[in-house]
C-alpha positions in Angstrom: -51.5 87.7 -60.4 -48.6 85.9 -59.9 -47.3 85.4 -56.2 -44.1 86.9 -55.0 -41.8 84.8 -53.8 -42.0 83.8 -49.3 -39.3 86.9 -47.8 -36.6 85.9 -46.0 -37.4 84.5 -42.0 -35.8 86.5 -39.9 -35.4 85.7 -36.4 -34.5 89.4 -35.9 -37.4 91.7 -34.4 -39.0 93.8 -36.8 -39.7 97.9 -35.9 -43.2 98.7 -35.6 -44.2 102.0 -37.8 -47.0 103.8 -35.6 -49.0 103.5 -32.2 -49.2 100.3 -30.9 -53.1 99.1 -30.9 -52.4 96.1 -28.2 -49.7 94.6 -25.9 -49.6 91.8 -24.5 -47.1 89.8 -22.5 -46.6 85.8 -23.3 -45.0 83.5 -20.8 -43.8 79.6 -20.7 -44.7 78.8 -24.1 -45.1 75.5 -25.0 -44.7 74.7 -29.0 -45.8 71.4 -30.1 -45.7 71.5 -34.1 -46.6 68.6 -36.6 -46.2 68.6 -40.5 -49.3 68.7 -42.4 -50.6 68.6 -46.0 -50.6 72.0 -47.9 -53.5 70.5 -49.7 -55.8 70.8 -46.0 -54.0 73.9 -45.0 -55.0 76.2 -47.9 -58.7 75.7 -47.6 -58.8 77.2 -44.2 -56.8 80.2 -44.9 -58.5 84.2 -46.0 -59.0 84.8 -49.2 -55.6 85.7 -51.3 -53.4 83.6 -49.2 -51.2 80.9 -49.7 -49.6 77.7 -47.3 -45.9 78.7 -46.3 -43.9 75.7 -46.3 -40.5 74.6 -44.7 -39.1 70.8 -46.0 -41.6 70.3 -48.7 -44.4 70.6 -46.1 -46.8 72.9 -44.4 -47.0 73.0 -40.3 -49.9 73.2 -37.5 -49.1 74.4 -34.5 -50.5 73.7 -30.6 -49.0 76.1 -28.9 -49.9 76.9 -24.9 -49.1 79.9 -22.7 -49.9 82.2 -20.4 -50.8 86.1 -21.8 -50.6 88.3 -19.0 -50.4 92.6 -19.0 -52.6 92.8 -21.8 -53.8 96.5 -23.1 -55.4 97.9 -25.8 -55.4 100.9 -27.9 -52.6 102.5 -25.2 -55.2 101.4 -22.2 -53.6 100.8 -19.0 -53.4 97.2 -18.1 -56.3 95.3 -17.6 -56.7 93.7 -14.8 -57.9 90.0 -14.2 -59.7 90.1 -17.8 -56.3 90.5 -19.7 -54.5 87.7 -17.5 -55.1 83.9 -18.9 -54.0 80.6 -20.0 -54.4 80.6 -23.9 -54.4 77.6 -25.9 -54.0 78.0 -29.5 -54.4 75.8 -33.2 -52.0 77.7 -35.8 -51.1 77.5 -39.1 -48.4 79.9 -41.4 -49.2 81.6 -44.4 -47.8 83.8 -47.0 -49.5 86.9 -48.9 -49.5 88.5 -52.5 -46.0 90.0 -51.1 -44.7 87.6 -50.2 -44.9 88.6 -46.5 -44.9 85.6 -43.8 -47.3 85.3 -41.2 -49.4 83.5 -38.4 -53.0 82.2 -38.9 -55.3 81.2 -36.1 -57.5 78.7 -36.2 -58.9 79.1 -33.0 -57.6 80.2 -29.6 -59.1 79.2 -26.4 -59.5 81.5 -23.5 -60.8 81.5 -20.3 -62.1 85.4 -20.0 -65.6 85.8 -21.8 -64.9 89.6 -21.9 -61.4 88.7 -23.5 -63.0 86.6 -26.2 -65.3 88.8 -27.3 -63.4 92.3 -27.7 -60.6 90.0 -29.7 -63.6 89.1 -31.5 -64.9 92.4 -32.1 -62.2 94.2 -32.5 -59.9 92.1 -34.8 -62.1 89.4 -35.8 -59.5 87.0 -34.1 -61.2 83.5 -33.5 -61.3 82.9 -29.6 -63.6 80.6 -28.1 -64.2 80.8 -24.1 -63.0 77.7 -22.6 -61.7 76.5 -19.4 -58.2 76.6 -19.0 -55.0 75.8 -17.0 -51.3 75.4 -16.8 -49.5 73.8 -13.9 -46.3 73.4 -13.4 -44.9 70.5 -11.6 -41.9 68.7 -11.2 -40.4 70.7 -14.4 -42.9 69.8 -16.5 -45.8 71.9 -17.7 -49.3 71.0 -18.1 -51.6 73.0 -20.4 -55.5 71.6 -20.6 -58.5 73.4 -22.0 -61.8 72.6 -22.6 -64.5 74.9 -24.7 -67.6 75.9 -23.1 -70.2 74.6 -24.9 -68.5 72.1 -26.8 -66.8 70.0 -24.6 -65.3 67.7 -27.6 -63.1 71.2 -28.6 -60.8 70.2 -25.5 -57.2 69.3 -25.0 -54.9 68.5 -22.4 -50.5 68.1 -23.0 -47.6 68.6 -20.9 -44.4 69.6 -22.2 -40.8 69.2 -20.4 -38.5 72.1 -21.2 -34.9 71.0 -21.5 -32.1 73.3 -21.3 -30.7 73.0 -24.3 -31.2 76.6 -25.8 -31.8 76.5 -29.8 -29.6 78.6 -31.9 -29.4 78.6 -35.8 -32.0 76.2 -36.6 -34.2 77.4 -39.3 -37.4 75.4 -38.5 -37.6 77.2 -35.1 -37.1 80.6 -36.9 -39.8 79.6 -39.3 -41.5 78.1 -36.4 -41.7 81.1 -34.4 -40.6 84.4 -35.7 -43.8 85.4 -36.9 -44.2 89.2 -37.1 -47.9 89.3 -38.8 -51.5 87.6 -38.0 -53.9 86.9 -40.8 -57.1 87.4 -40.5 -60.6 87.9 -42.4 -62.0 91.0 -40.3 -65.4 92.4 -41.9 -65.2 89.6 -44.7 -61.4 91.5 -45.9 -58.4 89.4 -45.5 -56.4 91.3 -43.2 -52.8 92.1 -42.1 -52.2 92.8 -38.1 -48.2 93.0 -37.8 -45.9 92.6 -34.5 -42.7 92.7 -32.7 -41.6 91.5 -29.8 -37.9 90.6 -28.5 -36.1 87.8 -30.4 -37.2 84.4 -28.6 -35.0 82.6 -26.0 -35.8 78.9 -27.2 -34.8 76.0 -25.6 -35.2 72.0 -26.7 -38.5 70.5 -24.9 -40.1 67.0 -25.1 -43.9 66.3 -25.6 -44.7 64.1 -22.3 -48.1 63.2 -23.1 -51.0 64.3 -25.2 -54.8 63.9 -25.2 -56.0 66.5 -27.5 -59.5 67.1 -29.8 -58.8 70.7 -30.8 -56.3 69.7 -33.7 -59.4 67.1 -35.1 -62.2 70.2 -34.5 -59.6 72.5 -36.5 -59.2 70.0 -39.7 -56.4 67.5 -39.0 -58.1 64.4 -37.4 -55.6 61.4 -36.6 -52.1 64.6 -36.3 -52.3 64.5 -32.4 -51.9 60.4 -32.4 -48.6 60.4 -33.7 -45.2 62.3 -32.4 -44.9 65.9 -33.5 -41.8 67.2 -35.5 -41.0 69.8 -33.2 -41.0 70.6 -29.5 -39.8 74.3 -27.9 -40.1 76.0 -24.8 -40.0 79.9 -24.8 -39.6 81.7 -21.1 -41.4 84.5 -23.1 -42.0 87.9 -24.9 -43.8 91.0 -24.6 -45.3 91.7 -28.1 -46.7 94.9 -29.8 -49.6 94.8 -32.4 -49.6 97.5 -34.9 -52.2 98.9 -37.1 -54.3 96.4 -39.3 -54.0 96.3 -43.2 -56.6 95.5 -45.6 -55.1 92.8 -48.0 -57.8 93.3 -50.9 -57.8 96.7 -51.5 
């Protein structure tokens, strides 16, 4: 089969068709991006998936925030379990489609119970870990550090400016993801999203001591500067129904 061309990136918020199945609320994001090889990307994506690429080159992502509100299946909000610092590894991918999307390499957590109903329920790769974010001084420090495998651990601080980002592609394709991929039941599959369109502004990586991106695949990308820096106040996204990609 030949692939359909990558669609257009939008920075626009997509509608959501149906009930949503989670919500969750993200705040002070932190978006620390490097360019990688598409040849060490595409190995670690689900089956029938391709790299996306922006400037000849496919991305990883550290990204750090705090989800807070979260619910499920039109629960109320849970309390203390759905309210952490999250530390993720990303990469971006495109389908047989042609449809963009976000793919997790791991995200750490620091709620056991959180981990494993993401697990269960969406196959979405969490790891408990101890987390934090402190601000101080205008500058925000994200570390984390895996239970059980205390090499899976990283620590950054990022200094929002307040230079807001408008028109620049690489933060749309950065950021307006409206899709996860996953591999759920051994099925490559589809879990779109919306959330408002994101209020970016310019940041600067402060400092950096970080094993997670070596763990995920890319030894040596946290020892040089990353291509891209962005601070997000935050969103409240809506997951909607999953979509088997094989069938």
């Amino acid at each position: 089969m030949t692939d359909v061309p990558a669609e257009p990136v939008s920075p626009e918020p997509p509608a959501l068709s149906g009930r949503a199945s989670a919500t969750q609320g993200w705040r002070d994001l932190a978006f620390v991006h490097w360019r990688v090889d598409s040849a060490t990307v595409a190995p670690l994506l689900p089956a029938g998936l391709r790299p996306d690429e922006f400037g000849g080159s496919s991305w990883v992502g550290l990204i750090g925030f705090v989800l807070e509100g979260a619910t499920i299946f039109g629960s109320p909000r849970i309390p203390y379990f759905g309210d952490f610092v999250e530390v993720n590894v990303r990469l971006y991918a495109v389908d047989e489609r042609g449809r963009r999307g976000v793919v997790f390499i791991s995200l750490e957590a620091a709620r056991l119970a959180a981990v494993i109903a993401a697990r269960a329920v969406f196959s979405i790769p969490y790891f408990w870990s101890s987390t934090r974010l402190v601000r101080r001084d205008g500058v925000l420090h994200y570390d984390s550090m895996r239970h059980r495998d205390r090499n899976a651990r990283t620590a950054f601080s990022v200094r929002p400016t307040t230079r807001l980002v408008t028109d620049d592609p690489l933060a749309d394709f950065l950021t307006a993801r409206w899709a996860l991929f996953v591999t759920h039941h051994g099925h490559p599959t589809r879990l779109p999203n919306t959330h408002e369109k994101w209020e970016l502004y310019e940041a600067h990586l402060e400092s950096i001591n970080d094993r997670l991106l070596e763990v995920a695949g890319f030894s040596g990308t946290a020892l040089r500067p990353p291509d891209s820096v962005l601070y997000s106040p935050g969103v409240t996204a809506r997951f909607g129904s999953a979509e088997r990609l094989d069938r």
